[in-house]
FIMI-408829 format. One line per field, with one value per residue (C-alpha): x, y, z; residue in three letters. Coordinates in Angstrom, 1 decimal, padded with zeros to 4 digits, m for minus. Example, Ala and Ser with C-alpha at 12.3 -4.5 7.8 and 13.67 -1.06 7.14 Angstrom:
x <- [012.3/013.7]
y <- [m004.5/m001.1]
z <- [007.8/007.1]
res <- [ALA/SER]
END
This chain:
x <- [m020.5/m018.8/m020.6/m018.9/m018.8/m021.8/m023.7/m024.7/m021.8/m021.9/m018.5/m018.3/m015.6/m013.6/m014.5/m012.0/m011.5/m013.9/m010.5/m009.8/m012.4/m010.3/m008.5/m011.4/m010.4/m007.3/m009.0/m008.2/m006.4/m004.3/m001.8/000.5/002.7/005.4/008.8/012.1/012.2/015.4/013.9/011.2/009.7/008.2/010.4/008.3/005.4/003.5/000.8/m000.9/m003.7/m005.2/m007.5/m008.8/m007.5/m010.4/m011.5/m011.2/m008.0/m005.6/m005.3/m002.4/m000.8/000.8/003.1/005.3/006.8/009.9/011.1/014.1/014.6/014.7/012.5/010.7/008.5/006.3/004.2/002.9/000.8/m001.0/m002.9/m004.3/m002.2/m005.0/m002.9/m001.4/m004.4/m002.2/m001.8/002.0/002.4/005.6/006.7/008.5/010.6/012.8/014.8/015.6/016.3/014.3/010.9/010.6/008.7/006.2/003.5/000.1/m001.8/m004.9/m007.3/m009.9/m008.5/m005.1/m002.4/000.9/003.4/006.7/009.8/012.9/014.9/017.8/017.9/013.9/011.3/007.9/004.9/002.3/m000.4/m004.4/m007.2/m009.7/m013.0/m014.7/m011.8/m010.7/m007.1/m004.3/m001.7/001.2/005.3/008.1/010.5/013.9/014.2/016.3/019.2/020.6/023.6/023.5/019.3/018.7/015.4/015.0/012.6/010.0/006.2/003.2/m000.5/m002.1/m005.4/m008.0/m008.7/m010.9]
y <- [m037.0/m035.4/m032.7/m029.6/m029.3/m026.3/m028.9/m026.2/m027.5/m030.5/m031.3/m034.6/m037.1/m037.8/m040.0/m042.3/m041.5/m043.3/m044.3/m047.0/m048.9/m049.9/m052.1/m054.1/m057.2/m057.5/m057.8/m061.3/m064.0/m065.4/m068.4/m067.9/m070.5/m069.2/m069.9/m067.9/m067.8/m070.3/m072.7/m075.5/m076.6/m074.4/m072.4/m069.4/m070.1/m067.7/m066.6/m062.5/m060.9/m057.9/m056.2/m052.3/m050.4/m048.7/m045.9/m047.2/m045.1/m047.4/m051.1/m053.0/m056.6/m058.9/m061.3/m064.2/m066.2/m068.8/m067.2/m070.0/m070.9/m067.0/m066.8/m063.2/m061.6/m057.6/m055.2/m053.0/m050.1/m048.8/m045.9/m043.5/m040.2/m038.3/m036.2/m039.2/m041.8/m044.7/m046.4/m045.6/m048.1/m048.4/m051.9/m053.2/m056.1/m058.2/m057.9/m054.1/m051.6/m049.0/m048.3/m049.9/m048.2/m049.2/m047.6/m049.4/m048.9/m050.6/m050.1/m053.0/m056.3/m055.2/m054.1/m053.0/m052.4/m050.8/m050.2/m048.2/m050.5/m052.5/m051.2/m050.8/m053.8/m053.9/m056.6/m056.8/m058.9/m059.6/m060.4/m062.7/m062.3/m064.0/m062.3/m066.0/m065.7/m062.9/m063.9/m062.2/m062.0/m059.4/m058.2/m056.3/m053.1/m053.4/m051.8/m051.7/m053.5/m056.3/m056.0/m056.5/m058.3/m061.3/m062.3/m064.6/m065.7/m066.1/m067.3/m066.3/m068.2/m066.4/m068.9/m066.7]
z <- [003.5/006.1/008.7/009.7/013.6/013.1/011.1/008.4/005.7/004.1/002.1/m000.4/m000.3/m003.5/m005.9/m007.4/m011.2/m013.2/m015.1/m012.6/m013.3/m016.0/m013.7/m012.2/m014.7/m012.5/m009.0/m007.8/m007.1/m010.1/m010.7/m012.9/m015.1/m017.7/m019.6/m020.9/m023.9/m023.9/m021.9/m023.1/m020.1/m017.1/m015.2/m014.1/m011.1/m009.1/m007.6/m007.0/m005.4/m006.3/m004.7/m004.0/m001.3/000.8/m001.2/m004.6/m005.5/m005.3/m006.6/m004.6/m005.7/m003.6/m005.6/m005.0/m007.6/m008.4/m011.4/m012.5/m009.1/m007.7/m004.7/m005.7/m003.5/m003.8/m002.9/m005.8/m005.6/m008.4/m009.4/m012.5/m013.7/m015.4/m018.1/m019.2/m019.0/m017.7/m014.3/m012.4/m010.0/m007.4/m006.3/m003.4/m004.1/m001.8/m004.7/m004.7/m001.6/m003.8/m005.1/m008.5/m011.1/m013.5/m016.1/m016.7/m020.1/m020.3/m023.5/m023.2/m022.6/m023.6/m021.2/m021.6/m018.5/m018.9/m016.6/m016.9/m014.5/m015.6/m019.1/m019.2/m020.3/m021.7/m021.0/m023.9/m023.1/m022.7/m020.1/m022.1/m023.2/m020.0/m017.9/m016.6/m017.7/m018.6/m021.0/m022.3/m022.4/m020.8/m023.6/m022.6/m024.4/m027.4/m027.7/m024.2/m024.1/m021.2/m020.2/m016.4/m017.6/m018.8/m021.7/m020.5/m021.6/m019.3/m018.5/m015.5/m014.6/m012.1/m008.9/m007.2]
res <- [UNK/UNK/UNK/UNK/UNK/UNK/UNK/UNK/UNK/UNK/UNK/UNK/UNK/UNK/UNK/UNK/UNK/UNK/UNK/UNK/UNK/UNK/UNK/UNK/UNK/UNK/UNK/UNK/UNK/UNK/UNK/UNK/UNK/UNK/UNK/UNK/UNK/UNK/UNK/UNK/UNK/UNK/UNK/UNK/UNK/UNK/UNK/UNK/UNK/UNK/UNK/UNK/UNK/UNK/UNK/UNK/UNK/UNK/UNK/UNK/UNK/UNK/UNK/UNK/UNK/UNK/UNK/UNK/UNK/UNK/UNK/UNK/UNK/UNK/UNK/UNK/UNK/UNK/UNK/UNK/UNK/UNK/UNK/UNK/UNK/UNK/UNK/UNK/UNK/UNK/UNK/UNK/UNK/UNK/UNK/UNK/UNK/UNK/UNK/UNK/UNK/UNK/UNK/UNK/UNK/UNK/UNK/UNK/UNK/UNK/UNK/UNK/UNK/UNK/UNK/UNK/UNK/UNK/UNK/UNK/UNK/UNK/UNK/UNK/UNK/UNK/UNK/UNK/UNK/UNK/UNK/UNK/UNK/UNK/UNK/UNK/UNK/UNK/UNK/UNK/UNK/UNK/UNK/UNK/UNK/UNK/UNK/UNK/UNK/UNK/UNK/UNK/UNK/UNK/UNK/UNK/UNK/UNK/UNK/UNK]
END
């Protein structure tokens, strides 16, 4: 609560939309192991955090991965647009001089993510049922000539 100088007004803070709660299955730290799709061994490591920004409004991960050999590195910040009932989310890459962005739908355990960049992708995948793993595969948009993104599978495995 916050007191008016005259102490006779009291005024509420925000809440957070109960919406975001929809995103507690994320909050943590995760390793993550994956493939492209022409590859049969391994070529996709990583690790994120994340975790709430004070306030509750805001989920941020920090990311670092070797994606076939490609030092990647980001910042992403997510959050809830209420007329659409998904999660935007900007990320800052050392791969990109611009804000990327992204669109979260989570319903349950399943999450989709989708960007418009380099010809667009989509991520299907699914936090399981004791919330100790997240599994799922990026998929290029078809249709778009030469795709920036690159098709790849993945499991991510909570370590704290």
């Amino acid at each position: 609560m916050i007191i008016s100088d005259n102490n006779t007004q009291l005024q509420q803070q925000p809440e957070p939309d109960p919406a975001l709660k929809r995103l507690e299955g994320f909050v943590g730290t995760w390793s993550i192991k994956g493939r492209t799709l022409d590859s049969k061994v391994d070529n996709v490591s990583g690790r994120t955090t994340f975790e709430w920004l004070p306030g509750r409004f805001f989920l941020k991960q920090s990311f670092e991965a070797d994606f076939m050999g490609m030092k990647i590195q980001s910042l992403e910040l997510i959050g809830y647009d209420p007329a659409s009932d998904t999660f935007p989310s900007l990320v800052y890459s050392n791969l990109a001089g611009v804000p990327i962005p992204y669109r979260y739908d989570v319903k349950g355990k399943s999450v989709t993510i989708t960007t418009d960049l380099g010809g667009g992708a989509r991520m299907t995948g699914k936090i399981s049922e004791d919330g100790s793993t997240f599994s799922g595969g990026w998929r290029p948009n078809p249709g778009k000539g030469d795709p920036g993104n690159v098709a790849y599978d993945f499991v991510g495995t909570r370590i704290k």
